[in-house]
Legacy VTK file of the C-alpha trace (Angstrom):
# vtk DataFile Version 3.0
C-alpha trace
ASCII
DATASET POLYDATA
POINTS 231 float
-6.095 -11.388 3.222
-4.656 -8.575 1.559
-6.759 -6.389 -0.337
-5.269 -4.129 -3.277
-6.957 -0.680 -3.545
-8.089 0.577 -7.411
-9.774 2.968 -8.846
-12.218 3.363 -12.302
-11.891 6.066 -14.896
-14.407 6.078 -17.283
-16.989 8.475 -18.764
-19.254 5.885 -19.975
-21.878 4.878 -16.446
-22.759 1.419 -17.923
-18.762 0.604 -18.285
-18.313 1.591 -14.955
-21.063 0.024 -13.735
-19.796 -3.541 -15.137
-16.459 -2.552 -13.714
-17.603 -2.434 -10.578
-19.167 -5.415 -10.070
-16.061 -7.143 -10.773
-14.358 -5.320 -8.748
-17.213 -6.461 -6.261
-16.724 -10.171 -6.798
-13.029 -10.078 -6.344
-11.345 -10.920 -3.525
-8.066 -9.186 -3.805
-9.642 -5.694 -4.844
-11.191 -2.158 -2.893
-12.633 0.042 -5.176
-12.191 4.075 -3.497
-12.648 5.673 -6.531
-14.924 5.660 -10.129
-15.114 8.985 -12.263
-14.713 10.056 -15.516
-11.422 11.563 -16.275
-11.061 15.601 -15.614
-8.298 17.705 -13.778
-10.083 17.447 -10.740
-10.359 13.547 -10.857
-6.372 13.826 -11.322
-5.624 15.613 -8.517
-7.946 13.053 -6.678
-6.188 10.684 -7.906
-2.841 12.006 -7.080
-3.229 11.924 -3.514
-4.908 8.574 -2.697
-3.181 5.469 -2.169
-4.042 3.270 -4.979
-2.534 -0.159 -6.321
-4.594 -0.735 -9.559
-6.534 1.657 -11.996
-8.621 0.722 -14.664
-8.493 3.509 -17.470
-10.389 4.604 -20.621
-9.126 6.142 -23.565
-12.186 7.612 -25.413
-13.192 10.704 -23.121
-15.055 13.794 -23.015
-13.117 16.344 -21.080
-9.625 14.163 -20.484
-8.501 11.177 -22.696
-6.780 8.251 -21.132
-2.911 9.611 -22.604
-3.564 12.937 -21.107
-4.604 11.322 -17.875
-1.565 9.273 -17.341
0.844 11.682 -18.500
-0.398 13.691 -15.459
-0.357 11.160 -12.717
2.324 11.621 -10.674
1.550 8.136 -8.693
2.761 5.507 -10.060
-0.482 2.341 -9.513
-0.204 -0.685 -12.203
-2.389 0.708 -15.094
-5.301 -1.439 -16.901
-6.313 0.076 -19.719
-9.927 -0.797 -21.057
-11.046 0.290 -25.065
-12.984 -0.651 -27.840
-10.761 0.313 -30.032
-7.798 -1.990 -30.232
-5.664 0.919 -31.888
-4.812 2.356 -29.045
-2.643 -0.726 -27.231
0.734 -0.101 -29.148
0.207 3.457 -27.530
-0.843 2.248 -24.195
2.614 0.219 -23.753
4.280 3.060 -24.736
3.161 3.952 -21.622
4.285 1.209 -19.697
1.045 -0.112 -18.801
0.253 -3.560 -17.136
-2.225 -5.124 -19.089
-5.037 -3.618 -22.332
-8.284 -4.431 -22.404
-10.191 -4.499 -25.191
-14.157 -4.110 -24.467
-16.228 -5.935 -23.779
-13.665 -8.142 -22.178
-14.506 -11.750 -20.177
-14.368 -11.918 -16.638
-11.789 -14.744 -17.001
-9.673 -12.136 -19.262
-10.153 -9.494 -16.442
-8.800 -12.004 -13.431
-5.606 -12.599 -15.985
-5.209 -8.657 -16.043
-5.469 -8.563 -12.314
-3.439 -11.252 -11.141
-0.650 -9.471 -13.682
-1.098 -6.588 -11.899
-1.433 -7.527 -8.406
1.857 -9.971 -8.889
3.811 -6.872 -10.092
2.828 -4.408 -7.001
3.947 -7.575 -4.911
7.607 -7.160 -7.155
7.689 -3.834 -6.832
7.402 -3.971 -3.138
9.680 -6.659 -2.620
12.460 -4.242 -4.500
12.246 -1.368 -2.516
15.387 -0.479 -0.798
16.439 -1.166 2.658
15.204 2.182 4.828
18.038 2.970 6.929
17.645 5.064 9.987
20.932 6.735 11.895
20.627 7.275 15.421
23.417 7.230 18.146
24.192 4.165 20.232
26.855 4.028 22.841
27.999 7.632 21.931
28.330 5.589 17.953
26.112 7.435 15.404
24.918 3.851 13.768
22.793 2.831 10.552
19.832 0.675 11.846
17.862 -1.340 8.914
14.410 -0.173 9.733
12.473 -3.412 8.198
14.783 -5.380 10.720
13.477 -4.180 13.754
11.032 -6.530 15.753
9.992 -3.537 18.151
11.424 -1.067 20.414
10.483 -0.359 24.129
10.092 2.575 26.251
12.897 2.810 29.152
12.604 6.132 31.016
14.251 8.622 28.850
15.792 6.096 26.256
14.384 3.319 24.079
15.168 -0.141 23.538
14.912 -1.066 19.425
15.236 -4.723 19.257
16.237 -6.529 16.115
17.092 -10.017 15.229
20.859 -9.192 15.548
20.799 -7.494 18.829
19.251 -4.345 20.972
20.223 -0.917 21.077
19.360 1.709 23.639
19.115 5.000 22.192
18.377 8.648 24.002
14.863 9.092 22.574
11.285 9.694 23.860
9.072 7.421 22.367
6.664 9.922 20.313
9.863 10.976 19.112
10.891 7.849 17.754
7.811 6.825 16.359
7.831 10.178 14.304
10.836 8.896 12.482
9.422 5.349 11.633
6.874 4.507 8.662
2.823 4.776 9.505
2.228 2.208 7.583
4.485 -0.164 8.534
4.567 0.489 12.486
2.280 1.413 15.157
2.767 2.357 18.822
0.009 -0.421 20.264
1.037 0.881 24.011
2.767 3.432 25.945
5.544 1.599 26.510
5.489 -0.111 23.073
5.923 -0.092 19.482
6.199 -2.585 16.755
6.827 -3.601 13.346
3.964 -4.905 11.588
5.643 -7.493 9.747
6.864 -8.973 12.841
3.843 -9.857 14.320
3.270 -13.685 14.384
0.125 -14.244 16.425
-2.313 -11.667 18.347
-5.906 -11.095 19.866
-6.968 -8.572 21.887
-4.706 -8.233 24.497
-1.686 -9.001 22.967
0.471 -9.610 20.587
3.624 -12.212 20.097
6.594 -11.528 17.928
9.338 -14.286 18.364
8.330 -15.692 21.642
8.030 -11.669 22.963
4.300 -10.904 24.491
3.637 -7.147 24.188
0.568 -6.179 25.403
-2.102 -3.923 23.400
-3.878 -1.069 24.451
-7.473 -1.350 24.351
-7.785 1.634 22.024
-5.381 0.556 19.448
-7.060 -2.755 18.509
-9.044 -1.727 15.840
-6.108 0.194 14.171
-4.051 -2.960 14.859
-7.005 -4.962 12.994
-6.967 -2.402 9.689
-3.110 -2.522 9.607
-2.893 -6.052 9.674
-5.248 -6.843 7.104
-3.675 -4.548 4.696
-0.374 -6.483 4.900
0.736 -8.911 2.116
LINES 1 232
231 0 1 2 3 4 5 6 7 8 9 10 11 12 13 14 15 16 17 18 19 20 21 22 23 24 25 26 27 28 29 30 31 32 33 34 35 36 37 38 39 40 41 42 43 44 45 46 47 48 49 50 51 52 53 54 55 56 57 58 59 60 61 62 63 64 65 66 67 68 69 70 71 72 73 74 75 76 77 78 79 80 81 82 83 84 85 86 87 88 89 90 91 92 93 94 95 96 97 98 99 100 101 102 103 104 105 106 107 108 109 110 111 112 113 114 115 116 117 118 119 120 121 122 123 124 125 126 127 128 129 130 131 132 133 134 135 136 137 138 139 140 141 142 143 144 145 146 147 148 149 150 151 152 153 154 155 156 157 158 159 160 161 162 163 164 165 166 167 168 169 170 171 172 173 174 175 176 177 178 179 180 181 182 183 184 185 186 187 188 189 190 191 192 193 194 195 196 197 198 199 200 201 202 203 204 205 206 207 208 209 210 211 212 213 214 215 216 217 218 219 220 221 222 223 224 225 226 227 228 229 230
């Protein structure tokens, strides 16, 4: 099941605290982060990877308007107050959801489910990711979310797609330095494939339209963490 990562900001410990353990019950959510909101918990902030975060308003060092204004991710943003002044301000911000303290756990699954629903949208919009690379002496534009996987052949590879193959003039590390970490992984030497294409594996292989490619035996635990982080 796909998890969503979040983080907490909030000065208060007991708030957090309570935060947390809904965070713990949930299914859908990972916490990697709680803090109380400071420059340094901004740059933090600014380089993780983070779906969801749950911010404060009322604090010491940073308030909550200071601390989005300086994100320069963009994760759907729960804001949770006691004072319900601050929501005309918070959507000003374009934030998913305002929660005013202390909120009901069947108020905080509405917030999440809004929020987790609208990173699925927001994924599902992204453009196609086109990559150019020359085929038959053509320079061509390969949709990168269409390919199924590409194989090593000497000095060339083979990118399948749904459409048809193409044999480029590429090593393989090569090629895998122009495609998306999160989205493929090389799971042997002579293979590499598109995460959303896999329909069935286990540990020695894995099937993507009838196709068994086989998996090295030190790629199957990244293969495992990949997967699971897939919608």
């Amino acid at each position: 099941m796909k998890t969503f990562n979040c983080a907490i900001i909030e000065d208060s410990i007991t708030q957090r605290k309570l935060l947390e353990q809904l965070i713990a019950k949930s299914k859908h959510l990972k916490l990697i982060h709680a803090a109380s909101a400071n420059a340094e918990t901004l740059k933090e902030i600014n380089k993780s990877k983070i779906d969801l975060l749950f911010l404060d308003i009322e604090m010491p060092d940073m308030n909550g308007f200071e601390f989005l204004s300086g994100l320069t991710i963009q994760p759907q943003v729960i804001i949770t107050s006691h004072d319900q002044k601050y929501a005309l301000e918070a959507f000003d911000f374009n934030v998913t959801d305002f929660l005013l303290k202390p909120y009901s756990t069947d108020r905080f699954e509405a917030a999440i489910t809004k929020a987790i629903d609208k990173v699925k949208s927001a994924k599902k919009k992204q453009p196609e990711s086109k990559l150019v690379v020359k085929h038959n002496l053509k320079q061509v534009e390969l949709n990168v979310h269409a390919i199924l996987y590409i194989e090593a052949l000497g000095d060339y590879v083979k990118v399948v797609t749904e459409e048809r193959n193409y044999v480029i003039l590429s090593t393989m590390s090569a090629f895998n330095d122009r495609l998306e970490a999160d989205k493929f992984i090389r799971i042997h030497k002579s293979y590499i494939v598109n995460l959303k294409m896999v329909e069935r594996y286990n540990h020695e292989f894995i099937e993507i339209q009838n196709k068994k490619i086989p998996i090295s035996r030190a790629k199957i635990v990244e293969l495992d963490q990949l997967l699971n982080c897939l919608d």
